[in-house]
C-alpha beads as a LAMMPS data file, in Angstrom:
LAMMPS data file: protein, C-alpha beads

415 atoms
414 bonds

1 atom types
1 bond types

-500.0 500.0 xlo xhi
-500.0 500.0 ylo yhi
-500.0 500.0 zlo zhi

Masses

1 110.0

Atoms # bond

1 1 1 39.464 -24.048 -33.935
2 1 1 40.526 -20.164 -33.626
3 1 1 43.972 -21.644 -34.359
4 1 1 43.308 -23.250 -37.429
5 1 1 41.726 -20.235 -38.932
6 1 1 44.623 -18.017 -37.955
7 1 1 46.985 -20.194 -39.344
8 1 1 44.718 -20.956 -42.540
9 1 1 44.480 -17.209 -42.717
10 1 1 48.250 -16.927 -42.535
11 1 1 49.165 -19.150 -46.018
12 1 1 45.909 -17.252 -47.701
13 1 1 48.252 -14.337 -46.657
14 1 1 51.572 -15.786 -47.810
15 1 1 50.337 -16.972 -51.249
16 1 1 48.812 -13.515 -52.050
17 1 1 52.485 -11.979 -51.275
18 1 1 54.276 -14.539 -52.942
19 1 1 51.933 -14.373 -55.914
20 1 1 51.547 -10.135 -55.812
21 1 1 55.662 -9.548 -54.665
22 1 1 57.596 -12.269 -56.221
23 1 1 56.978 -10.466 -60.115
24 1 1 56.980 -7.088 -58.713
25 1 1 59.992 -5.328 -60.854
26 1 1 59.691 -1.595 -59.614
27 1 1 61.663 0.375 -58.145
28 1 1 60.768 3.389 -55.767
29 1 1 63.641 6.708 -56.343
30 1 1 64.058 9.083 -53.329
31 1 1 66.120 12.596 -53.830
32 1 1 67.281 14.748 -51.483
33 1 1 69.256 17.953 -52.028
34 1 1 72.142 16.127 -54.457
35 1 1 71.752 12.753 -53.723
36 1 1 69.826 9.992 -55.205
37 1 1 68.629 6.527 -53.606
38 1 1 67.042 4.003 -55.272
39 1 1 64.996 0.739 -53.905
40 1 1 62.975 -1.855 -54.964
41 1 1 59.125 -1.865 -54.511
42 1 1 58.885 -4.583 -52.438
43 1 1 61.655 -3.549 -50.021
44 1 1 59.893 -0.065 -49.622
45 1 1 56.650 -1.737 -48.764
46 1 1 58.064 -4.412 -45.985
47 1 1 59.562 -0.648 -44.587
48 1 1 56.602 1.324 -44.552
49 1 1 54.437 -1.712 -42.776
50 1 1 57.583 -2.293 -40.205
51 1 1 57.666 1.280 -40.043
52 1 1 54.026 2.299 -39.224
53 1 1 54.132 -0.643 -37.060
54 1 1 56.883 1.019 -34.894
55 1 1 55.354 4.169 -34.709
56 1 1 52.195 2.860 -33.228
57 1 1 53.515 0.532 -30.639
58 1 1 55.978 3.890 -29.796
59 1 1 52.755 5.943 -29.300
60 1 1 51.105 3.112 -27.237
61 1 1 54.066 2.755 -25.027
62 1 1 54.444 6.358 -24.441
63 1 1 50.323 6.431 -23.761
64 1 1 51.071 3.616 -21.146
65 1 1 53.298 5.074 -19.304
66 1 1 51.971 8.545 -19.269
67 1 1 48.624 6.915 -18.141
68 1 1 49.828 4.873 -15.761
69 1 1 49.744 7.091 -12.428
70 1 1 45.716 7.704 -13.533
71 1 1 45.419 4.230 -14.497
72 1 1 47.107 2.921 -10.997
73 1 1 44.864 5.359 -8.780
74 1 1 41.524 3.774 -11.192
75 1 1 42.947 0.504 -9.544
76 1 1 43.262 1.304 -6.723
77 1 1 39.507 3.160 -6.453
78 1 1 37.948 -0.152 -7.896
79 1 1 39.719 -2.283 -5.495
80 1 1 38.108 0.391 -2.557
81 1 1 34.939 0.493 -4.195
82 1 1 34.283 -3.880 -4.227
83 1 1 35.686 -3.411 -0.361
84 1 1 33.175 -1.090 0.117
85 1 1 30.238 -3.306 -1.881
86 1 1 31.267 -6.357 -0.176
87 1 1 30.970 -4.790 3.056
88 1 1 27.708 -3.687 2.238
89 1 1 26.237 -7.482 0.974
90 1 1 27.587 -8.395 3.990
91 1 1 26.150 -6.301 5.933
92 1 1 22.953 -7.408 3.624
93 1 1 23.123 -11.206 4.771
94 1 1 24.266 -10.115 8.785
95 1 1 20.297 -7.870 8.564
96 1 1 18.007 -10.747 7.105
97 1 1 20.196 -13.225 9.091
98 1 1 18.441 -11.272 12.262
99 1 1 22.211 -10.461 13.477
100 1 1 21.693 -6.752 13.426
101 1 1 24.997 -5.651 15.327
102 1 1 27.132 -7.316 12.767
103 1 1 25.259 -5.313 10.145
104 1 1 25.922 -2.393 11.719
105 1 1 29.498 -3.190 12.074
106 1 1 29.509 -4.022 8.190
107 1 1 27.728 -1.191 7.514
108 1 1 30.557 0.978 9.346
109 1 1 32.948 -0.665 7.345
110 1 1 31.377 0.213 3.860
111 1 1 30.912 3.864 4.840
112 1 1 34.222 4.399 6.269
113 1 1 35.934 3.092 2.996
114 1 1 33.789 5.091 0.929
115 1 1 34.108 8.201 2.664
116 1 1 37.940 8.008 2.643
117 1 1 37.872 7.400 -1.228
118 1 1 37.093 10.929 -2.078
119 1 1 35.648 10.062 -5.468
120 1 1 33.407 7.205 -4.041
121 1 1 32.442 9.800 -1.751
122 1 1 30.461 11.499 -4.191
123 1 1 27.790 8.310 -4.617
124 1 1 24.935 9.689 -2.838
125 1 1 22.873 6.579 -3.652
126 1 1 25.478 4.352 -1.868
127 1 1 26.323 5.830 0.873
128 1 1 22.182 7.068 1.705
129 1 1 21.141 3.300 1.262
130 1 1 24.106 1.915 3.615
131 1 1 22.544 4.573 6.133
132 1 1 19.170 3.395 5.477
133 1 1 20.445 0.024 6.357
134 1 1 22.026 0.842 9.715
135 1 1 18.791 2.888 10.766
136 1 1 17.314 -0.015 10.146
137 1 1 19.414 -1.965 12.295
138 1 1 19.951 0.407 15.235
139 1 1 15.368 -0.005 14.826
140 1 1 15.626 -3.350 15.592
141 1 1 17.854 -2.838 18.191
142 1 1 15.728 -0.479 19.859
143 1 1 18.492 2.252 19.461
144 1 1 16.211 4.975 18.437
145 1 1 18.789 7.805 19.066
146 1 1 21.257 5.688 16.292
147 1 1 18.008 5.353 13.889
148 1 1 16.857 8.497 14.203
149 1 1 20.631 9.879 13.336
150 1 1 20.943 7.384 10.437
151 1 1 18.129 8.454 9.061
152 1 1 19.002 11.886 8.984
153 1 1 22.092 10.749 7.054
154 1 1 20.385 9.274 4.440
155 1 1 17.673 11.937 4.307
156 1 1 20.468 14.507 3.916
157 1 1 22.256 12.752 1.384
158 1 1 19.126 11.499 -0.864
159 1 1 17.775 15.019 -0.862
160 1 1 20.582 16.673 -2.485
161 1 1 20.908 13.618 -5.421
162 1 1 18.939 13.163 -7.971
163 1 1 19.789 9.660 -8.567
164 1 1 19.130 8.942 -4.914
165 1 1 15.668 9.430 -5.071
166 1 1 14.543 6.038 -4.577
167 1 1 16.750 5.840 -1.317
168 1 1 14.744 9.137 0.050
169 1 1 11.233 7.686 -0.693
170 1 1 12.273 4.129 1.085
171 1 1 13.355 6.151 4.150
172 1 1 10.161 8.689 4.602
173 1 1 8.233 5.053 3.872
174 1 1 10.803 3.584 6.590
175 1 1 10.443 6.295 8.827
176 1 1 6.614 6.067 8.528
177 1 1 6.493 2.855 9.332
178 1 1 8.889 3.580 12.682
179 1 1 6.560 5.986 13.900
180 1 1 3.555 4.065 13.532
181 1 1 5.391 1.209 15.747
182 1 1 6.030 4.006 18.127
183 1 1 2.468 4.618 18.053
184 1 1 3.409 7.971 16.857
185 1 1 0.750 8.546 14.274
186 1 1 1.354 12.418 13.972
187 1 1 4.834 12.222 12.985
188 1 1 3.796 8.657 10.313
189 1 1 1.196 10.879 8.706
190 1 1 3.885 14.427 8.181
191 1 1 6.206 12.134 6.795
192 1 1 3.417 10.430 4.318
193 1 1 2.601 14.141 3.754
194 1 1 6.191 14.799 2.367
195 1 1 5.839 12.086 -0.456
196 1 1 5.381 12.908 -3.809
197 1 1 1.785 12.141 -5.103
198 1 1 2.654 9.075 -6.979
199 1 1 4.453 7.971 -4.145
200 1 1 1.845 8.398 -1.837
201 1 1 -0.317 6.317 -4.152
202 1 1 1.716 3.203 -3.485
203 1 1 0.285 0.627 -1.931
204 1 1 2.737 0.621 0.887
205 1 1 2.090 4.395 1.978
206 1 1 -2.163 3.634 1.884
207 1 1 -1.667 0.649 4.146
208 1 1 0.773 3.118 6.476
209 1 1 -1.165 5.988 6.107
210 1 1 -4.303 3.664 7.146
211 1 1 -2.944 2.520 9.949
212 1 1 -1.962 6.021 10.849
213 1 1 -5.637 7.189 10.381
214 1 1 -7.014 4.722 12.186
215 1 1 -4.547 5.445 14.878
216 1 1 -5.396 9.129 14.985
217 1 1 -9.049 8.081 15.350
218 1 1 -9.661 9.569 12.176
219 1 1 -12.174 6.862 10.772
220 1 1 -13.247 8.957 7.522
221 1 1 -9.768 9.775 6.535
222 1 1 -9.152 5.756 7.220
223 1 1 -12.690 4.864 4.700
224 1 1 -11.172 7.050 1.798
225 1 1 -7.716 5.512 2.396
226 1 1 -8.722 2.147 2.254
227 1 1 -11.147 2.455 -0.700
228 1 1 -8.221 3.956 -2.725
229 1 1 -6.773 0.381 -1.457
230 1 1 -9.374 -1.839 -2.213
231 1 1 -9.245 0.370 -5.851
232 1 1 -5.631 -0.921 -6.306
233 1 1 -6.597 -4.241 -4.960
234 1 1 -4.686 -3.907 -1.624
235 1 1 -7.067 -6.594 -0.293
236 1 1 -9.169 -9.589 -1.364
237 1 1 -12.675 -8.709 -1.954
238 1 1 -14.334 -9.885 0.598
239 1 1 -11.763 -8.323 3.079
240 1 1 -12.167 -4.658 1.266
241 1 1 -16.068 -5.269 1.832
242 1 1 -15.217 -6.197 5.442
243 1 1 -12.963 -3.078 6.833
244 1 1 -14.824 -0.290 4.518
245 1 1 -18.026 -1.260 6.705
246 1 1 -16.005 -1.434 9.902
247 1 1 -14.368 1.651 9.134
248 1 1 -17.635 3.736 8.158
249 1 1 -19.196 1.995 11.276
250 1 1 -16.563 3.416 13.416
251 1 1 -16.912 6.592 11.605
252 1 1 -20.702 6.930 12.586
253 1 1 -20.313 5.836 16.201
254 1 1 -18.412 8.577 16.956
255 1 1 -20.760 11.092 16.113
256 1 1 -22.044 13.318 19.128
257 1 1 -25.143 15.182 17.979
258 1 1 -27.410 14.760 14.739
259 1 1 -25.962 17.597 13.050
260 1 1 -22.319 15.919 13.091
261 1 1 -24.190 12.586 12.470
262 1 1 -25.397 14.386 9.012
263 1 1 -22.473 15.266 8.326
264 1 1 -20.899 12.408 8.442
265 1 1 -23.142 10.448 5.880
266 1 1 -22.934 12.998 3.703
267 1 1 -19.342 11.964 3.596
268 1 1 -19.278 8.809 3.417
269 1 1 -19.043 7.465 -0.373
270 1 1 -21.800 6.745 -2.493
271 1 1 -20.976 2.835 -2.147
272 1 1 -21.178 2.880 1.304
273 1 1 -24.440 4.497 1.817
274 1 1 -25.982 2.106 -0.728
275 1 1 -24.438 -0.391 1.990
276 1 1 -27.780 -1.771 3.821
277 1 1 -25.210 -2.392 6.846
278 1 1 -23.911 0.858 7.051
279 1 1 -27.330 2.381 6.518
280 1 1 -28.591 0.214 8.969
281 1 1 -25.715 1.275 11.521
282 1 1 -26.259 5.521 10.460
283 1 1 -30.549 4.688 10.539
284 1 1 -29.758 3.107 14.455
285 1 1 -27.494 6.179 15.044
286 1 1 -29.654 9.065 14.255
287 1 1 -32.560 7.350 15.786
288 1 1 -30.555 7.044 19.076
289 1 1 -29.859 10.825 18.469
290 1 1 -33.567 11.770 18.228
291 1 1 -33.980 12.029 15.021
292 1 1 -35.771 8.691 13.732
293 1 1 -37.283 10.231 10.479
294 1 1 -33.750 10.807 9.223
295 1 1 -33.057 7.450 9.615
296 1 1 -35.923 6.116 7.779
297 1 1 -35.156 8.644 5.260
298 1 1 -31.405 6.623 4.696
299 1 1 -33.688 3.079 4.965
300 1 1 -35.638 3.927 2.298
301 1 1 -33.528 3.086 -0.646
302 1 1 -32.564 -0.784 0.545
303 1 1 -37.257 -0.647 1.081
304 1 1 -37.228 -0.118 -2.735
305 1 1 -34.945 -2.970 -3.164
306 1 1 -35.738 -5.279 -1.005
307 1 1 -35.888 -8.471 -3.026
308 1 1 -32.574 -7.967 -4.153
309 1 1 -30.961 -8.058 -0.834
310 1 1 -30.156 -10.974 0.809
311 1 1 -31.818 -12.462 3.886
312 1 1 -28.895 -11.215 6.306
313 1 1 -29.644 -7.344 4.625
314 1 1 -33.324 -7.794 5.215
315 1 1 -32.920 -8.852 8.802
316 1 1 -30.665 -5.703 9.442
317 1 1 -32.945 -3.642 7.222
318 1 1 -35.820 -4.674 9.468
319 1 1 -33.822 -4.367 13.152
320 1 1 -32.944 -1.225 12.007
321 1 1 -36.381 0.162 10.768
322 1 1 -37.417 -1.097 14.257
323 1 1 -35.646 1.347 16.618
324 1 1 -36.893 4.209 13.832
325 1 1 -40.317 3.437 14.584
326 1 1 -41.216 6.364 16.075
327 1 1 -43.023 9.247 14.438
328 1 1 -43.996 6.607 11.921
329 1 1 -46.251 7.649 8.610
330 1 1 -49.105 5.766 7.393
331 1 1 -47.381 5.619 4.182
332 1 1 -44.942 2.723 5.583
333 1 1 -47.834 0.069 6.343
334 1 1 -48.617 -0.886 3.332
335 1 1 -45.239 -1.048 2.127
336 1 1 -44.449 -3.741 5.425
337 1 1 -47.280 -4.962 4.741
338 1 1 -46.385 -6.089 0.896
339 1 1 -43.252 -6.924 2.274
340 1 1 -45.033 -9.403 4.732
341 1 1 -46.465 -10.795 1.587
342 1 1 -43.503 -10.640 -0.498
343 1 1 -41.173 -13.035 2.458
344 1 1 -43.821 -15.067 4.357
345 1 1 -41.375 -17.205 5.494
346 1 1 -39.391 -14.204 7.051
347 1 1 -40.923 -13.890 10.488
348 1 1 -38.527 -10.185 10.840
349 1 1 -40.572 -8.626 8.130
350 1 1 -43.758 -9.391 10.435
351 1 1 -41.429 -7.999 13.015
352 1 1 -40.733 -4.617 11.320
353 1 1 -44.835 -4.899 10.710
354 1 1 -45.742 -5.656 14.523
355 1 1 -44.103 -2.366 15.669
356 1 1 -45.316 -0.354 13.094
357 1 1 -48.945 -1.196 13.976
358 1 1 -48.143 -0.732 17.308
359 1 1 -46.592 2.859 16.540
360 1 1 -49.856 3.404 14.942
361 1 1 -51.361 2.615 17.549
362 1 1 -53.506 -0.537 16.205
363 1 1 -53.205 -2.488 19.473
364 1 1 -55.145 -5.571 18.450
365 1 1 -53.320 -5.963 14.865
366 1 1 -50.296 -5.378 16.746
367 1 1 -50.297 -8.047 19.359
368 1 1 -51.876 -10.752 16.983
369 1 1 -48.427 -9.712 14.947
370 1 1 -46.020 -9.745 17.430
371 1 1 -47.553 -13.203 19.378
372 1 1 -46.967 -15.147 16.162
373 1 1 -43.575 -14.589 16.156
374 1 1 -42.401 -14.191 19.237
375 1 1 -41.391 -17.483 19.879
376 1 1 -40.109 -17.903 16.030
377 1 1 -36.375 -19.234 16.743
378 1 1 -35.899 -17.635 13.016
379 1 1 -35.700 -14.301 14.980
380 1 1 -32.720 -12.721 16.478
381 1 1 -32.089 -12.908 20.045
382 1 1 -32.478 -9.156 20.406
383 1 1 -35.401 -9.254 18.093
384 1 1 -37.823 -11.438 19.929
385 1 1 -37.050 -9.982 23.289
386 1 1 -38.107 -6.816 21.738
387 1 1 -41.398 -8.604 20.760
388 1 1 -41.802 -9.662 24.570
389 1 1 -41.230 -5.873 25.616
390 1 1 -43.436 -4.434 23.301
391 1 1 -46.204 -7.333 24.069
392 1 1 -45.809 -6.169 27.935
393 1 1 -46.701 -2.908 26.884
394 1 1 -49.519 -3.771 25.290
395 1 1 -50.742 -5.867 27.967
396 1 1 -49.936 -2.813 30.121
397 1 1 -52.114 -0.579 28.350
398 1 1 -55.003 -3.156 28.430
399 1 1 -54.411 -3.503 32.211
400 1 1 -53.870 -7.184 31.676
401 1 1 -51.064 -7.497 34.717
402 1 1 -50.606 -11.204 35.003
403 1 1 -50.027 -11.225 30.894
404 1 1 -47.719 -8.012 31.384
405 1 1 -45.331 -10.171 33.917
406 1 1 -45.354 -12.998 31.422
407 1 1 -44.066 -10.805 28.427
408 1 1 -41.618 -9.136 31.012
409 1 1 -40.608 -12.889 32.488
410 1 1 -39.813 -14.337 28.885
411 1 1 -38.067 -11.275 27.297
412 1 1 -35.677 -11.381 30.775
413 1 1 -35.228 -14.683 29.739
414 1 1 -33.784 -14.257 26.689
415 1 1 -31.200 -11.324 27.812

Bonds

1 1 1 2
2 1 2 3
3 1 3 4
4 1 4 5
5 1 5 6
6 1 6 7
7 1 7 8
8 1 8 9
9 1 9 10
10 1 10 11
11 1 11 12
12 1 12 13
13 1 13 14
14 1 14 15
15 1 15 16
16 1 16 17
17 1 17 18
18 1 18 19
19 1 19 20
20 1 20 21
21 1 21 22
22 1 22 23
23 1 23 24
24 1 24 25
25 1 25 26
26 1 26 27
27 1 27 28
28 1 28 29
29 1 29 30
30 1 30 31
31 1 31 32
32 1 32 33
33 1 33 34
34 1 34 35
35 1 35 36
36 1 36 37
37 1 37 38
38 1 38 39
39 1 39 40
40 1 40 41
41 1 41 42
42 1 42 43
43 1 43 44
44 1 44 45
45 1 45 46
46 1 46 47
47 1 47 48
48 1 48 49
49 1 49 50
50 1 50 51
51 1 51 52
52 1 52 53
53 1 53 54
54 1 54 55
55 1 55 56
56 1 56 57
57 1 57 58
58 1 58 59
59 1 59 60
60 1 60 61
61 1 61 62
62 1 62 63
63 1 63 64
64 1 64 65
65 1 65 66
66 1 66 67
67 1 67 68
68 1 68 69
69 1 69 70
70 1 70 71
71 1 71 72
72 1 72 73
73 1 73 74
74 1 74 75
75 1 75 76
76 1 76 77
77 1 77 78
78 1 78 79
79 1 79 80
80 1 80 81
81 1 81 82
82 1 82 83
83 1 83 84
84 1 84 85
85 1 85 86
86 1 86 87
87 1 87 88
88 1 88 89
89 1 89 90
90 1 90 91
91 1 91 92
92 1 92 93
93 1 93 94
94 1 94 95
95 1 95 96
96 1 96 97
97 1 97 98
98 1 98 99
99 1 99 100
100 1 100 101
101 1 101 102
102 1 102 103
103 1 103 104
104 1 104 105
105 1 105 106
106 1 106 107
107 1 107 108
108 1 108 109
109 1 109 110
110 1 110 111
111 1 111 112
112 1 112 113
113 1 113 114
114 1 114 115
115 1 115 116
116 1 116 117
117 1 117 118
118 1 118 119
119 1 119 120
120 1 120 121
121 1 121 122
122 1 122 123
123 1 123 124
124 1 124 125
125 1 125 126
126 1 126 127
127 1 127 128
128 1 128 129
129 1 129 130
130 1 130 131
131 1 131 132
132 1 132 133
133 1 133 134
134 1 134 135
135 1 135 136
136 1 136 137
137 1 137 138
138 1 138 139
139 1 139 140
140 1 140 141
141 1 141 142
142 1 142 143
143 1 143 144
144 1 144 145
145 1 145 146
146 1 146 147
147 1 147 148
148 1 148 149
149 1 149 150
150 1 150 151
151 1 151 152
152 1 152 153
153 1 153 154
154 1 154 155
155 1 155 156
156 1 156 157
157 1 157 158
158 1 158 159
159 1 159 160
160 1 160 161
161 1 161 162
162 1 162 163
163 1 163 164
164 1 164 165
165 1 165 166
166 1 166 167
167 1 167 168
168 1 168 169
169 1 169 170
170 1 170 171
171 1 171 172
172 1 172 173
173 1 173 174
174 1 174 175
175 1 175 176
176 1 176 177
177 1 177 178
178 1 178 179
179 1 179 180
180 1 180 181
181 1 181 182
182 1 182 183
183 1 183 184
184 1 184 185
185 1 185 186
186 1 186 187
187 1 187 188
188 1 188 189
189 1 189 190
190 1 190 191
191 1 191 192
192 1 192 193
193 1 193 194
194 1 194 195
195 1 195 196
196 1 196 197
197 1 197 198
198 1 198 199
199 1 199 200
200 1 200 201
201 1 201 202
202 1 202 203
203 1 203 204
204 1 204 205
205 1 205 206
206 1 206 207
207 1 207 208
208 1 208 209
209 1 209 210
210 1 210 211
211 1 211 212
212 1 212 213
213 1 213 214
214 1 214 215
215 1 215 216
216 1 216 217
217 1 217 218
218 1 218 219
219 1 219 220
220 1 220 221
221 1 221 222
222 1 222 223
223 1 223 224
224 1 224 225
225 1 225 226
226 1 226 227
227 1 227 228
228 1 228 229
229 1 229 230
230 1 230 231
231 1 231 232
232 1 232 233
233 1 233 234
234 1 234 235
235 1 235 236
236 1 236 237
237 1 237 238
238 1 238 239
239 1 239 240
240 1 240 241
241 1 241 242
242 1 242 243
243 1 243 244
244 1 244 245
245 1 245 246
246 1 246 247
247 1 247 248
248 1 248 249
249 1 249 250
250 1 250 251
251 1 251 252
252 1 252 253
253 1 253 254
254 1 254 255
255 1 255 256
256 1 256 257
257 1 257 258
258 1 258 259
259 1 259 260
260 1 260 261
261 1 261 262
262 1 262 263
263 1 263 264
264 1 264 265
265 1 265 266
266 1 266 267
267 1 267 268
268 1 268 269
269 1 269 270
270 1 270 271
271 1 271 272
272 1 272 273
273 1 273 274
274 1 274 275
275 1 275 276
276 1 276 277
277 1 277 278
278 1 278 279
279 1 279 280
280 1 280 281
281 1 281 282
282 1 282 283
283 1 283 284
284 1 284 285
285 1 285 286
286 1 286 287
287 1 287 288
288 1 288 289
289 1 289 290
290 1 290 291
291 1 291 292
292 1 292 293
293 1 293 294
294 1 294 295
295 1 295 296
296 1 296 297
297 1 297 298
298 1 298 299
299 1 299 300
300 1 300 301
301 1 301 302
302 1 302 303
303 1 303 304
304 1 304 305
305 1 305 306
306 1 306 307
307 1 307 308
308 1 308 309
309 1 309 310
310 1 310 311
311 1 311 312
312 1 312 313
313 1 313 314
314 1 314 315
315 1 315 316
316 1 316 317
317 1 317 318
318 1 318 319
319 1 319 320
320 1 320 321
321 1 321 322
322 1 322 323
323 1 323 324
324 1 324 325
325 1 325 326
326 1 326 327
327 1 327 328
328 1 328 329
329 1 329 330
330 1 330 331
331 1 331 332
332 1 332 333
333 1 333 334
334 1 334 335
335 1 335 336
336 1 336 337
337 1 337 338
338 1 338 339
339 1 339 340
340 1 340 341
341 1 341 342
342 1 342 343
343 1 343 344
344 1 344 345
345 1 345 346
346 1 346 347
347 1 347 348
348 1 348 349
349 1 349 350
350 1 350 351
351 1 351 352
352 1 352 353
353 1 353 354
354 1 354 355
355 1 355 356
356 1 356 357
357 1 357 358
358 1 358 359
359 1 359 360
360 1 360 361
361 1 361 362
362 1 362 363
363 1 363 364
364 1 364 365
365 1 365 366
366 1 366 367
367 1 367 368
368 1 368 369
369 1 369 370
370 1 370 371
371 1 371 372
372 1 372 373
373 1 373 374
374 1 374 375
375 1 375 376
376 1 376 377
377 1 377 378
378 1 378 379
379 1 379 380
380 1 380 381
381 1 381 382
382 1 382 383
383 1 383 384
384 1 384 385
385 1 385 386
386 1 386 387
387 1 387 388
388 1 388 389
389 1 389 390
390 1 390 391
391 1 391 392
392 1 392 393
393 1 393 394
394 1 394 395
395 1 395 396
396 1 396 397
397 1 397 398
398 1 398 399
399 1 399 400
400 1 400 401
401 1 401 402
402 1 402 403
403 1 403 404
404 1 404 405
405 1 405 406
406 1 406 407
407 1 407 408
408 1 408 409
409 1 409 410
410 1 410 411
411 1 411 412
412 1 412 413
413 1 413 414
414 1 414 415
């Protein structure tokens, strides 16, 4: 097709010079000093075209071959410079491929050709990122000497390149994630600390820098780290829900005194203290501590809303009120007791009731309390063989010994 239109082009061509030219009777004079030459029109036309033509193919063969030593040495670098990129996809396919001492080989061979090309020399990006890739190798290896040199490489060369910046986040990440396999969480979190902020917000640094946390035993720095995960959806819902109340579980239990107990929940975000789990965990704490009326203090949010929690939050609510019983108001019976009302079918609410009358010291309503439940198989484990304890005690204050052993003989039998 291109051939037909060239050579449809070429008549359109000839009939416009044979139509234009062929009646063209003038005549072009040219003097110089004392002589005269004259020439047709048409013959001076055909010159000038032949001549211009010469004169540009003269100035593009002179521009050839004056180029030609740059042009050759061009050549020659692009020829070094695929050498050096298929080295390095080589050395690519050798790393997933799980042959990591050919890709270290490869990787040799990329960086030796580039570094002997002076010009190629100069791509920081390159060169960093085939460094990157060796450190990686020489990791899997177990060379740690080799990584830790490689990654000095690239760190030297990324840092002084702006257009290698991507190459010197991936290696603090890479290095990061080294240490932490080390079990080296000091080192993991310094190099986290020497990302740039949006960096650091990646989802890749929060998981590292959780793990770090939580491998620092630092259990509140690991609850704000993985909120600001769950916040970019780092994990399914239900798994967010799952490790922010492990994490502010394990952040409570390793309080030592009320004070630092406080402290703690004071700490601890506004989401998770509305969590009746992790109050009931913090209300258990404090209580074990000393200080019970603290922990009632935390329960008494989830009491205001107790039909909108769900039957598991109640039963925590309640096991948790339980071991805060002492130093009791009168002001909590007859909220238990609407909240008997509220969940008859709930034998823990007549639970969290039995120990509060008992607290009060209202033997009688106590025990009638506690004996209707005690056998309920709706109840905890835990739960009813506190009922059997606290039944024993009753019975021990009444002097009733033979009922005393029974209580004692049925609670040991559900430990």
């Amino acid at each position: 097709m291109r051939t037909v239109i060239w050579l449809v082009l070429l008549f359109v061509a000839a009939v416009v010079a044979a139509l234009t030219l062929g009646s063209n009777d003038g005549l072009v004079s040219m003097y110089w000093k004392g002589w005269r030459l004259d020439v047709s029109l048409n013959l001076f036309l055909l010159t000038l075209v032949a001549g211009c033509f010469a004169l540009v193919t003269l100035i593009q063969t002179v521009s050839s071959l004056v180029s030609l030593p740059r042009r050759a040495r061009e050549w020659r670098m692009a020829r070094r410079e695929r050498s050096a990129q298929l080295a390095l996809r080589e050395a690519l396919g050798e790393f997933f491929g799980a042959r990591y001492g050919r890709a270290q080989k490869a990787v040799q061979r990329a960086l030796n050709i580039q570094s002997q090309t002076p010009d190629l020399a100069q791509d920081a990006g390159f060169m960093s990122l085939a460094h990157l890739l060796a450190a990686q190798s020489a990791h899997r290896l177990q060379d740690k000497r080799q990584r830790d040199e490689q990654l000095r490489l690239a760190l030297e060369l990324a840092h002084g390149s702006i257009q290698a910046r991507a190459q010197e986040e991936g290696a603090r990440l890479m290095a990061a994630e080294w240490a932490l396999e080390d079990r080296d969480a000091g080192r993991a979190l310094a190099m986290l600390r020497e990302l740039s902020p949006g960096v650091a917000r990646r989802t890749q640094a929060l998981r590292l820098k959780l793990q770090a946390a939580r491998l620092s035993n630092l259990p509140l720095e690991a609850l704000r780290t993985a909120r600001l995960l769950a916040k970019h959806q780092g994990f399914s819902k239900l798994a967010a829900q799952g490790l922010l109340r492990s994490l502010a579980f394990e952040a409570l239990d390793a309080a030592r005194d009320v004070d630092q107990l406080r402290g703690i929940w004071l700490q601890l975000d506004g989401a998770d203290r509305r969590d009746v789990f992790v109050a009931a965990r913090a209300a258990t704490c404090v209580a074990n501590l000393g200080a019970p009326e603290d922990g009632r203090g935390w329960l008494r949010p989830s009491w205001d809303v107790l039909s909108e929690l769900s039957a598991d939050e109640r039963t925590a609510l309640c096991e948790a009120f339980v071991v805060c019983v002492s130093g009791l108001g009168p002001e909590w019976l007859q909220r238990l007791e609407h909240a008997v009302q509220s969940f008859p079918r709930e034998p823990i609410m007549a639970y969290a009731l039995g120990h509060a009358l008992a607290e009060r010291q209202l033997w009688g309503k106590a025990r009638l309390t506690l004996e209707r439940i005690c056998d309920d198989l709706k109840l905890p484990a835990r739960a009813r063989r506190r009922c059997w304890i606290t039944l024993a005690e009753l019975a021990s204050r009444d002097e009733d010994m033979e009922r005393r052993a029974r209580c004692f003989e049925a609670a040991a039998l559900l430990a």
